[in-house]
C-alpha positions in Angstrom: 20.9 5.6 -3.0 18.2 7.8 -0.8 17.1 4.7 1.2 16.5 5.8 4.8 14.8 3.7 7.4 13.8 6.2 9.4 12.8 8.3 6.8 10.8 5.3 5.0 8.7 5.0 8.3 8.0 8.4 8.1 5.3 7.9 5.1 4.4 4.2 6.9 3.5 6.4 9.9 1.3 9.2 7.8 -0.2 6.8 5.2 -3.4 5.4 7.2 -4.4 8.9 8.7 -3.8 10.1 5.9 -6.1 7.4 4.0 -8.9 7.5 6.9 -8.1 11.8 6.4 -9.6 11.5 2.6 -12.0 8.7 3.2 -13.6 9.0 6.3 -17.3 10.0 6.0 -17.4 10.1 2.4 -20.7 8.9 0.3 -20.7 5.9 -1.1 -20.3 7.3 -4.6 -17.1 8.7 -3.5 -16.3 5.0 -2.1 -17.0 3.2 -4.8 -16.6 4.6 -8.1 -14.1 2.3 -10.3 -12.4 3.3 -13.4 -13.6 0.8 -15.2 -13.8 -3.4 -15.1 -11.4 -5.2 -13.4 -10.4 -1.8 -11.7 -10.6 -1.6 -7.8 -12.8 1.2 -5.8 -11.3 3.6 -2.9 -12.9 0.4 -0.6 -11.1 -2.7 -2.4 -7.8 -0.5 -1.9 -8.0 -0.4 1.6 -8.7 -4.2 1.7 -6.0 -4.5 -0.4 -3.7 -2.4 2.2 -4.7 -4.6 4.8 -4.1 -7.9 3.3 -0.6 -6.8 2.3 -0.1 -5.9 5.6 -1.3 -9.2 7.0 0.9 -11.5 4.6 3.4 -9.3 2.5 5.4 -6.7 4.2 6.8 -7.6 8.0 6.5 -11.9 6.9 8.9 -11.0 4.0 11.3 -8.8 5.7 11.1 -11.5 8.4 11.6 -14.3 5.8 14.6 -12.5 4.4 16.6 -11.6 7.5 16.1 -15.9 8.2 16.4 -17.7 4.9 18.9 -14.5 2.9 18.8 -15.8 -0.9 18.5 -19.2 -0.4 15.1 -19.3 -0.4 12.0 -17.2 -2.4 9.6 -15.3 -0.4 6.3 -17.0 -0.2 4.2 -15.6 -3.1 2.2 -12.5 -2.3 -1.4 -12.8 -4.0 -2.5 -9.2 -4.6 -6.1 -10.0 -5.5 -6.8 -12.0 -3.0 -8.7 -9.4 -0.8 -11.2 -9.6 -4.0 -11.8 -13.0 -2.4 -11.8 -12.9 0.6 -15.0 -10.9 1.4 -13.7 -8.1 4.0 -16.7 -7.4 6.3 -17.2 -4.5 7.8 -17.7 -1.0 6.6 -14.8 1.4 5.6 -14.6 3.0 8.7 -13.6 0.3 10.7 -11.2 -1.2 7.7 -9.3 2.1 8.0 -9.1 1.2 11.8 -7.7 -2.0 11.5 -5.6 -0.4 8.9 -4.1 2.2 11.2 -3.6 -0.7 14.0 -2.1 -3.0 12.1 0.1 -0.5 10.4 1.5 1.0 13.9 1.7 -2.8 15.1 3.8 -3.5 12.0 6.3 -0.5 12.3 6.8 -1.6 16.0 8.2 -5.2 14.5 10.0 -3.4 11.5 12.2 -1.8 14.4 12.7 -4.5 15.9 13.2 -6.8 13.5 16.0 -4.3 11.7 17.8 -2.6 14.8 19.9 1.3 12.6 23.0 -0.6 12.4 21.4 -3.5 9.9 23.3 -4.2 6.9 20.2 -2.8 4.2 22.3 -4.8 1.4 21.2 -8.3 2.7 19.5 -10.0 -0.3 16.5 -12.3 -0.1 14.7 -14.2 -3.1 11.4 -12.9 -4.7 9.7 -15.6 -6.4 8.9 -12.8 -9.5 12.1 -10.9 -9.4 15.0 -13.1 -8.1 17.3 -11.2 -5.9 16.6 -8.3 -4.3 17.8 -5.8 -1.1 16.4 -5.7 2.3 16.4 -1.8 1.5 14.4 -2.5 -2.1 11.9 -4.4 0.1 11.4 -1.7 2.5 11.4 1.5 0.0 8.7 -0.7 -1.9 6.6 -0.7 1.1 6.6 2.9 1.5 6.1 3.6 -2.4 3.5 1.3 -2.5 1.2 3.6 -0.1 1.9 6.4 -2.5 1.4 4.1 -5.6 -2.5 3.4 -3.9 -3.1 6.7 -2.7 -2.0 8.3 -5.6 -4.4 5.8 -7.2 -7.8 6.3 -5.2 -7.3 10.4 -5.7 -7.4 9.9 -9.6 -10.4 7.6 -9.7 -12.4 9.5 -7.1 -11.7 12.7 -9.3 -12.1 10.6 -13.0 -15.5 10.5 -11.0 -16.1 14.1 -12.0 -14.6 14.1 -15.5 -17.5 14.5 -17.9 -18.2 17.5 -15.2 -16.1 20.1 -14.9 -15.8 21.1 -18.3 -13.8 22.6 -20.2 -11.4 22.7 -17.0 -10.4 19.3 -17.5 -7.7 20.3 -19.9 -5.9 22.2 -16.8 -6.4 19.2 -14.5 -3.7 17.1 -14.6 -5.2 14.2 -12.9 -7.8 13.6 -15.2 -5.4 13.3 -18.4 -5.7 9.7 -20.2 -3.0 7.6 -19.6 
């Protein structure tokens, strides 16, 4: 097993500068170029990021630790930042997202002190069981699972563009 707490907080920690790092400034057709219907801009990501940081991460950790197995997590709805109708621009959203994220890494430490048993099992209503150290590696992967996303549609942006290069560029190969 490679779960490390300290470690795992290490991409928590990077993950919004690095977000407001690629985003910040940026035109709008940088912003919001989708790969297709039912896919989500640069913009929805970052709403999406937010709402799992509201309702998902530190609330299910939390729930685990108090109920163990007994009980499934409340269920996590990861559209509903399509929804909700996030105001404000992206600027401020990657704000929010860095304060909320550095508020949230504050109550991870305190909520899981080094010498916390990381095999402690709580319920997800999808999955069944699963490890307090599952829940927190899935945190961290899921900031590389969204970054990694809004890098290929931003470049799928320029597909049809750089010619005959595409064949050497990795990120724009079909899936």
């Amino acid at each position: 097993m490679n779960f490390n707490l300290e470690e795992a907080i290490e991409v928590l920690e990077r993950a919004p500068r690095s977000l407001e790092q690629l985003l910040s400034g940026l035109s709008e057709g940088w912003l919001q170029v989708r790969e297709g219907d039912g896919t989500w801009n640069a913009a929805e990501v970052i709403d999406h990021l937010l709402e799992a940081e509201r309702t998902n991460w530190i609330p299910r950790i939390s729930f685990l630790l108090r109920e163990g197995a007994g009980k499934p997590f409340p269920p996590f709805d990861r559209f509903a930042h399509l929804r909700s109708g996030a105001a404000g621009g992206l600027e401020s959203k990657l704000q929010e997202f860095r304060d909320i994220r550095s508020h949230n890494i504050d109550l991870l430490r305190a909520l899981v002190p080094p010498d916390t048993d990381f095999e402690q099992t709580g319920r997800h209503p999808e999955f069944g069981e699963v490890r307090l150290s599952e829940l927190i590696a899935a945190w961290a992967v899921h900031d590389f699972t969204h970054i990694a996303q809004i890098v290929r549609v931003m470049a799928g942006r320029y597909r049809s563009d750089v010619g005959p290069w595409e064949q050497y560029l990795g990120i724009l190969k079909r899936r």
